[in-house]
C-alpha positions in Angstrom: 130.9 62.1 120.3 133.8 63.5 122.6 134.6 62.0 126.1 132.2 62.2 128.4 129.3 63.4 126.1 131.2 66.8 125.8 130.1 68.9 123.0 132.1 70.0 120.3 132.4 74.1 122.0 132.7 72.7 125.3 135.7 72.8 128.0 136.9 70.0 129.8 136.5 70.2 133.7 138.6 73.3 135.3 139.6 73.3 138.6 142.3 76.0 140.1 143.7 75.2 143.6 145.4 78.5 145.4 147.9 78.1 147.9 148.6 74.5 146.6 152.3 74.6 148.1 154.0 75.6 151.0 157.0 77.8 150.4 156.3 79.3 147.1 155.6 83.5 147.0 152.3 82.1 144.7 151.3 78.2 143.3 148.4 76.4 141.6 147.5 73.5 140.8 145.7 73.4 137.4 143.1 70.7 135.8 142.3 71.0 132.2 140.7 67.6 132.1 143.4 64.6 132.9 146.2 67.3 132.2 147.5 68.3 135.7 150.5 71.2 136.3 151.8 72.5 139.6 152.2 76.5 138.8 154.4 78.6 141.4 155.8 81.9 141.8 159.5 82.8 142.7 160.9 86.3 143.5 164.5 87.7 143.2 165.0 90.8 144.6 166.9 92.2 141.4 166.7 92.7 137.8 168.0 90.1 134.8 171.8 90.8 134.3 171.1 91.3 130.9 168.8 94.6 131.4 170.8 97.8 131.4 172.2 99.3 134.4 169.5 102.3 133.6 166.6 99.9 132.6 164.5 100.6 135.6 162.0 97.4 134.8 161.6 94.5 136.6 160.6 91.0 134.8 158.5 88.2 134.5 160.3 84.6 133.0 158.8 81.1 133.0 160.6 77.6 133.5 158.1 74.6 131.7 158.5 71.0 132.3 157.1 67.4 131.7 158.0 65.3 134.3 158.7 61.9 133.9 155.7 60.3 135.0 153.5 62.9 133.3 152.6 60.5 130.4 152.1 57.0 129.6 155.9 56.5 128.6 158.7 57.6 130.7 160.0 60.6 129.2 163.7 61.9 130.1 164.4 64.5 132.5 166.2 67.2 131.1 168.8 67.9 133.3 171.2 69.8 131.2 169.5 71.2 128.1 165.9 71.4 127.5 164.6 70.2 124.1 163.7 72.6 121.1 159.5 71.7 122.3 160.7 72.7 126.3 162.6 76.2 125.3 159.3 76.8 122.9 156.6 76.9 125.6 158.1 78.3 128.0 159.1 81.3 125.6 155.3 81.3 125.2 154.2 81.2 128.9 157.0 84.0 129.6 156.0 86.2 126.8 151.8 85.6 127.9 152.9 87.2 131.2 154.9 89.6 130.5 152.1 91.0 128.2 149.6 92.0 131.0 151.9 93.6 133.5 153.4 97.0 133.4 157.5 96.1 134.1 158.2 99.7 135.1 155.7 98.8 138.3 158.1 96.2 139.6 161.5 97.5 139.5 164.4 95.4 140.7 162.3 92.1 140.8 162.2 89.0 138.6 159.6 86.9 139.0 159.7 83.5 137.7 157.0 81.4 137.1 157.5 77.9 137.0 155.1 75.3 135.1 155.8 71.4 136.2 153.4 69.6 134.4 152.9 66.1 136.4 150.2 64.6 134.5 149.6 65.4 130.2 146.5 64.8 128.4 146.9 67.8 125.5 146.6 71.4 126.1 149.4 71.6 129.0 151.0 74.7 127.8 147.6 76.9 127.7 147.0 75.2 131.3 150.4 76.4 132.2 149.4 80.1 131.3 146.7 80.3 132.7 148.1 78.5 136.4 151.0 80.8 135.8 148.6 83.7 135.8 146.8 82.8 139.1 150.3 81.9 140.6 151.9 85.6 139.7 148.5 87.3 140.5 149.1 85.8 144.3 152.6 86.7 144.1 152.1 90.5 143.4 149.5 90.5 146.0 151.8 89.2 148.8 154.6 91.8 147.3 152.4 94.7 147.3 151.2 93.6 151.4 155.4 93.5 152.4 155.8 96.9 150.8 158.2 95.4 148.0 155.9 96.5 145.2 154.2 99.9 145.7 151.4 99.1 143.2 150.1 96.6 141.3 152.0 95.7 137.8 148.7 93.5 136.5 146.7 95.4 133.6 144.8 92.8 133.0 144.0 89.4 133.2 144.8 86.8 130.8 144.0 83.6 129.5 144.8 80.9 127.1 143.3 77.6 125.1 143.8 74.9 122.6 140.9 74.4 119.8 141.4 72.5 116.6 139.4 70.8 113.1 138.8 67.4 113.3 138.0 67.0 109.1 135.8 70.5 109.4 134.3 69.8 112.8 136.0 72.6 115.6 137.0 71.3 118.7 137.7 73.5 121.9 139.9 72.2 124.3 142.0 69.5 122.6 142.6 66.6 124.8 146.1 64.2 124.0 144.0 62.2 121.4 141.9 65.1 120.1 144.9 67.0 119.6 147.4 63.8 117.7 144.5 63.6 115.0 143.6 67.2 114.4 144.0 68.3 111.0 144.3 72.0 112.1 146.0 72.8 115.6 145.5 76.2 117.0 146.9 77.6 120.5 145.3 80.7 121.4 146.3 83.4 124.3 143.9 86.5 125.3 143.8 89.0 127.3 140.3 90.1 129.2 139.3 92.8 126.9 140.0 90.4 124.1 143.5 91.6 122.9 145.4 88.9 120.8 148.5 87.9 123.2 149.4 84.8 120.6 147.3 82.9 118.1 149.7 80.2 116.5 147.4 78.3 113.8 149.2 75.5 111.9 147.3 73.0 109.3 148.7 69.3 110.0 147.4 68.2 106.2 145.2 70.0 103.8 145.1 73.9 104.2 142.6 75.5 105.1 139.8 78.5 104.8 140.1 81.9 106.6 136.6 81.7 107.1 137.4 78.8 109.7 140.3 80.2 111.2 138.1 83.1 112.2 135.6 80.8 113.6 138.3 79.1 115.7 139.0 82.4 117.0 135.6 83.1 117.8 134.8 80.0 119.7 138.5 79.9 121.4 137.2 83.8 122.9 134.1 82.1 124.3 136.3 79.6 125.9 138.6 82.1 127.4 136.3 84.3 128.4 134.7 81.4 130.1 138.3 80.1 131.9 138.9 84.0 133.6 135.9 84.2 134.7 136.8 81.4 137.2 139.6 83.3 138.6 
């Protein structure tokens, strides 16, 4: 039995909280469970300097991080280079939501979301997607009431989950001890209408059958689908 009596296809408690700091353009705070992460949005007024002087596209980047306190061991701050696992998911949380906005909507803008995780009990980069989604969702919506955007850049939601095999039992929702023993670790990042945005799969052990990773796909849908409809 999981924590709490929760069943096998069942999500931890979610709570999203809007507005949850002052000065930020959008920001969230997220609860998967005991994982907490502040979310907030950031806008620059111009493009990367890396885009082309004729690349009319605006961007969406993501800064991730762990803060000291976040687990039950101190853990470093990274002041001056972040660690291979750091520059990893926040690639990921970047690339999640860049995939459901149009860039040629938001020309000359960056907007950077950024994911400070202040409590971790598993599944903080899939919280941190789905935080970052709200945060950029607010952010767009106070740009496009200013006049800086001229419509909205959003296609579509999108959301995001850990599930795993414990032996050949599935598990959706991987809390920190779940997630350490789980002989098959699966992240998983949707879009509304179901469109596969990531779905990173990696056996720990023994391999295993297709036939299960299309069942963890199945049941990490369910979850999803579940997670946007709270937005």
């Amino acid at each position: 039995m999981r924590k709490n009596n929760r069943g096998n296809n069942e999500l931890r408690p979610i709570k999203f909280t809007k507005d949850f700091t002052k000065h930020a353009l959008g920001s969230v705070l997220v609860e998967f469970g005991d994982t907490k992460v502040i979310t907030t949005a950031s806008v620059d007024h111009k493009k990367p300097k890396w885009m082309d002087e004729d690349d009319n596209r605006g961007w969406v980047t993501a800064e991730y991080s762990l803060l000291p306190s976040a687990t039950n061991t101190r853990c470093q701050r990274e002041r001056t280079k972040v660690s291979g696992r750091t520059h990893e998911i926040q690639r990921l949380i970047g690339r999640s939501l860049r995939a459901c906005v149009d860039l040629s909507k938001m020309p000359n803008l960056t907007i950077t979301i950024d994911a400070d995780v202040i409590q971790a009990d598993g599944g903080t980069r899939t919280a941190s997607i789905c935080g970052g989604f709200l945060a950029l969702k607010d952010a767009v919506e106070k740009l496009i009431k200013t006049g800086d955007l001229k419509e909205n850049p959003i296609i579509e939601p999108i959301g995001a989950i850990s599930i795993g095999l414990h032996d050949d039992t599935i598990l959706l929702d991987l809390d920190y001890e779940e997630d350490s023993h789980a002989r098959v670790d699966s992240n998983v990042v949707l879009t509304k209408s179901g469109k596969i945005v990531d779905f990173q799969t990696t056996s720990e052990g023994e391999p295993f059958e297709k036939s299960q990773m299309d069942e963890l796909f199945k049941i990490a849908k369910s979850g999803i689908d579940k997670i946007i409809s709270m937005y």
